[in-house]
N, C-alpha and C positions, 0 to 999 in steps of 0.2 A: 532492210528498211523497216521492216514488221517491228523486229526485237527493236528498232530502236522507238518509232511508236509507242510500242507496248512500257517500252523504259520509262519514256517520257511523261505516259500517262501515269504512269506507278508514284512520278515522282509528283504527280500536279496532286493526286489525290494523298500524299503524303504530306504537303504543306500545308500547316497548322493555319485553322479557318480567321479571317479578321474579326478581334471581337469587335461587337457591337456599342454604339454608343448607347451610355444609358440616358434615359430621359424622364425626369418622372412631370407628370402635369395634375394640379391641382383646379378641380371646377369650381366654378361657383355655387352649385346647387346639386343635387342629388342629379342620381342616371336618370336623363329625358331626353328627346330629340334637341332639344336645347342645344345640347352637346354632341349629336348624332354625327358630324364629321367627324374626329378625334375617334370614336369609336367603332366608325364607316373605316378606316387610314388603317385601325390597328387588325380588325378582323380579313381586310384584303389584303393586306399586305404588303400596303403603300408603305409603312414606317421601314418594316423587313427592307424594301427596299433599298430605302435612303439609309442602309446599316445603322440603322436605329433600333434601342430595344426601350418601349416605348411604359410606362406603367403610368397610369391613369387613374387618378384619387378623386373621387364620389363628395359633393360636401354637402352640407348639410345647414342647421340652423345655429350648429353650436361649431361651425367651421369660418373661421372667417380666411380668406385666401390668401389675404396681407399681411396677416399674423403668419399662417404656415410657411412663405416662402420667406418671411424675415428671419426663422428661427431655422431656418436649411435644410426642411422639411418638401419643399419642392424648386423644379431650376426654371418651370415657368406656372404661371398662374393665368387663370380665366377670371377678368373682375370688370365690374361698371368702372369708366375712366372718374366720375364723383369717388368712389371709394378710393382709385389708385391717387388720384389728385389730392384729396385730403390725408393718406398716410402718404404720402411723398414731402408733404409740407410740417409733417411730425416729426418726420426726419428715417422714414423706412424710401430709401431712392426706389422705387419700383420708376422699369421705364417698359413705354409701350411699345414692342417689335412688329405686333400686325393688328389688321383690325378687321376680322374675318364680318362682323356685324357689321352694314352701313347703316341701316337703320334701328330707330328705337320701337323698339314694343312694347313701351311701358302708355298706361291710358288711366283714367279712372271714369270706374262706369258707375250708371247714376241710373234708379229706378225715373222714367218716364212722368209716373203719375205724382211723383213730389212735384209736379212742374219749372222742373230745372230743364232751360234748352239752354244757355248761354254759361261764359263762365262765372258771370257779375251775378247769377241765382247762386251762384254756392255760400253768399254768404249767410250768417245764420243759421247753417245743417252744421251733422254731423258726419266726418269724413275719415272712412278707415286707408289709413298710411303706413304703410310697411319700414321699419326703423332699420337698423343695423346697416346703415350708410344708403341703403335704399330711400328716404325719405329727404334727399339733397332738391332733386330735381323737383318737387312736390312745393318743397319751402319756396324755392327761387321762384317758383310758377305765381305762388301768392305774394308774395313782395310784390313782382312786377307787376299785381291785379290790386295791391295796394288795400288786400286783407290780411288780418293780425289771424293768430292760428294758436291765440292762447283764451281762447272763449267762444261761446256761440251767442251772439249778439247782432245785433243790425250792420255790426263791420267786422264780423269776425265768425271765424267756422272754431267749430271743436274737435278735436282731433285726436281721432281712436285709434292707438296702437295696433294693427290688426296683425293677424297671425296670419300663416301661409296657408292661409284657406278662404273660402268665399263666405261663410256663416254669416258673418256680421250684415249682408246684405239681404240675402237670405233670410235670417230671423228678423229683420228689421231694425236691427239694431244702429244703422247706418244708412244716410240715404246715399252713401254712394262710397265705393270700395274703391283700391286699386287693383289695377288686373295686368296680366300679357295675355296681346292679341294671340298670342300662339299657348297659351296655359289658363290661366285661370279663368278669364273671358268663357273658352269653352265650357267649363266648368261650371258655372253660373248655368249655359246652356243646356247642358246635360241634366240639369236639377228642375228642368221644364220650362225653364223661362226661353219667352220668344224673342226677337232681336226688336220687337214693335214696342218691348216693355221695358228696351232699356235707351241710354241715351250715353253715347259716348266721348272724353274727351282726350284726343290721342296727344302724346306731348309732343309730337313730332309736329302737327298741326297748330298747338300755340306758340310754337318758335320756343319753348323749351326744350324740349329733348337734347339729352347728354348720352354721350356713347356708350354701347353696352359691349360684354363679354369678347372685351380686346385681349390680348394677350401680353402678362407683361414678365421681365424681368428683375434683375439686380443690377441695378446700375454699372457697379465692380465688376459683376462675369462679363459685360461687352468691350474690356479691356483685351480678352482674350480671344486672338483673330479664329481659334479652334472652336472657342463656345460660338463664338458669334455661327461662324462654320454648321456647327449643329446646330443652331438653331432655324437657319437658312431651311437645312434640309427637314429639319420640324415641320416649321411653316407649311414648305411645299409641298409635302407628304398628307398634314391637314387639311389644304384647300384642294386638292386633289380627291383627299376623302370628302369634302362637303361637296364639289361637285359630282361627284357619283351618286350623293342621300339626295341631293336634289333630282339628281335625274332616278332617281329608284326610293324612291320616299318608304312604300311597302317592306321593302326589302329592309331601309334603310331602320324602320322602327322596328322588324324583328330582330335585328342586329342588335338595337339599344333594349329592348326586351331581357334579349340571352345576357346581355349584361346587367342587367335591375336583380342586385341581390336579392332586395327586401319583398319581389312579387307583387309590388303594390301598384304597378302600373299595367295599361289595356292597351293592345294593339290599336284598339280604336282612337283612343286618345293622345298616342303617339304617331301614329296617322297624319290625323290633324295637326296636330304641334309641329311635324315633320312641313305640312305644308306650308303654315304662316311664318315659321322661321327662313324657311324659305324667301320669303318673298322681303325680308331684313337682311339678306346676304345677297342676292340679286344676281352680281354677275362679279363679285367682286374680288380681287385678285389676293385680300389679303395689306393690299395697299391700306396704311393712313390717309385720308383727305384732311389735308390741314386746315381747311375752311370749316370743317365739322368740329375739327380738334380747336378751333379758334371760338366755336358756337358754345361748346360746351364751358373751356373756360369762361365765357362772358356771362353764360347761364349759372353758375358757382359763384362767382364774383357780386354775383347781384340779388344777394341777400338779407339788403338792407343794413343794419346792424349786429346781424351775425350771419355773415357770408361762409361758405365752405371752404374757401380759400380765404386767405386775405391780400395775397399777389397773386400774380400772372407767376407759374412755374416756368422755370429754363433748365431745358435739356432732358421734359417729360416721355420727348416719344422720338424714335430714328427711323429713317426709311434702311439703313444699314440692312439688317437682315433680312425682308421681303425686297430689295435692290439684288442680292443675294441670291433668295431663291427663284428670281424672275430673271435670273439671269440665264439661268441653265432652259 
């Protein structure tokens, strides 16, 4: 009985290991807790698990996500659903698999003592706006407040390109930036400013906010029951790792740290970020809410003269994959 044990063992350890699926994902933006799930999944070992071999691409300001996974350079992508919706209707099919974000953390903060409390004060300033498909939900906001955004006049703001920084508020060049409650907001704060000197307008709050850093695909790979398959086990490896960063936030922005090539980020300020993104993921399964997916189109759709869409998309987003990974 031994020898045959011992045989048996000889032979288990002889069979050549399963390889792993590969997976590569493209973020939105540089390493931050922004992305601290994906990077929580691959450091424990949730993706190892789900026989995933997971590689995870850093973007940047000269990366756009929708470009990278149209040219086969990634097989899922992290994008705002306004970017995915507007190259979808260019003719790049990205579709939504899960939607790890339920909430928005997009806001624009406004110095206090310009005496802007309301949104009908913004007209007449000048207001830094983030472009490169980020300045969708911004435009829609102003149509439906029924200010023009090519002047600053008694019915109209001016509207400053802003870069991925808080300067322009800061130097004054601006009476009012855009921010994330979980990034640049902080940022403003860390420069000395007190929460008494600023005044904030959350989009989630004026019934504009549009979904942020869903996850999407290639319309064509969900033809194949194997990708969809791996992507299931994606998903459920990812929100597994986001519920660990939530419940280990400390932990969770050293994790994203040991990943920051570039050393330009602080435990402190991933901390933070680690926290308020938090509280935009909640308790959420990864599921779509098609009533959010309905908000967002309607929010797109309503930009007067030059909308971001100009229809209503079919067959933008599936519950296939997270029906999939919520299965198990």
């Amino acid at each position: 009985m031994k020898t045959l044990l011992a045989a048996t063992a000889l032979g288990a350890l002889a069979l050549p290991a399963l390889a792993q699926d590969a997976v590569t994902l493209q973020l939105k933006w540089v390493t931050q807790a922004q992305f601290a799930g994906y990077y929580v999944a691959l450091d424990q070992g949730f993706y190892e698990e789900e026989n995933l071999d997971v590689t995870i691409l850093p973007g940047g300001p000269d990366i756009a996500p929708t470009q990278v996974i149209a040219g086969g350079g990634a097989d899922v992508v992290v994008e705002w659903m306004p970017a995915a919706l507007a190259a979808r209707e260019q003719g790049v099919p990205l579709v939504n698999v899960a939607q790890p974000f339920q909430g928005s953390g997009m806001q624009l903060t406004c110095w206090a003592d310009t005496g802007i409390t309301a949104p009908e004060d913004l007209k007449n300033r000048t207001l830094g706006v983030w472009f490169f498909g980020n300045e969708y939900p911004f435009l829609s906001w102003m149509s439906q407040l029924g200010i023009a955004t090519d002047g600053k006049d008694e019915d109209g703001v001016e509207v400053l390109k802003q870069g991925f920084n808080v300067d322009p508020l800061l130097q004054r060049q601006a009476d009012c930036i855009s921010t994330m409650t979980y990034n640049e907001y902080n940022q403003v704060l860390e420069a000395g400013v007190t929460p008494e000197e600023l005044v904030n307008f959350k989009y989630e709050e004026q019934g504009v906010a549009t979904l942020e850093d869903g996850l999407y695909v290639l319309e064509e790979n969900l033809q194949d029951p194997a990708f969809v398959d791996k992507m299931a086990r994606f998903v459920r490896a990812s929100m597994k790792g986001w519920q660990w960063a939530e419940g280990n936030p400390e932990e969770a922005a050293q994790i994203v740290l040991d990943n920051d090539e570039t050393g330009a980020q602080t435990i402190e300020h991933q901390v933070s970020m680690m926290t308020e993104v938090s509280k935009l993921i909640g308790e959420s399964t990864g599921e779509l809410d098609p009533a959010a997916y309905e908000r967002t189109v309607a929010t797109l759709m309503a930009g007067g003269s030059d909308p971001v869409i100009t229809a209503a998309p079919e067959g933008a987003w599936t519950h296939a994959v997270t029906d999939a990974a919520l299965a198990q």
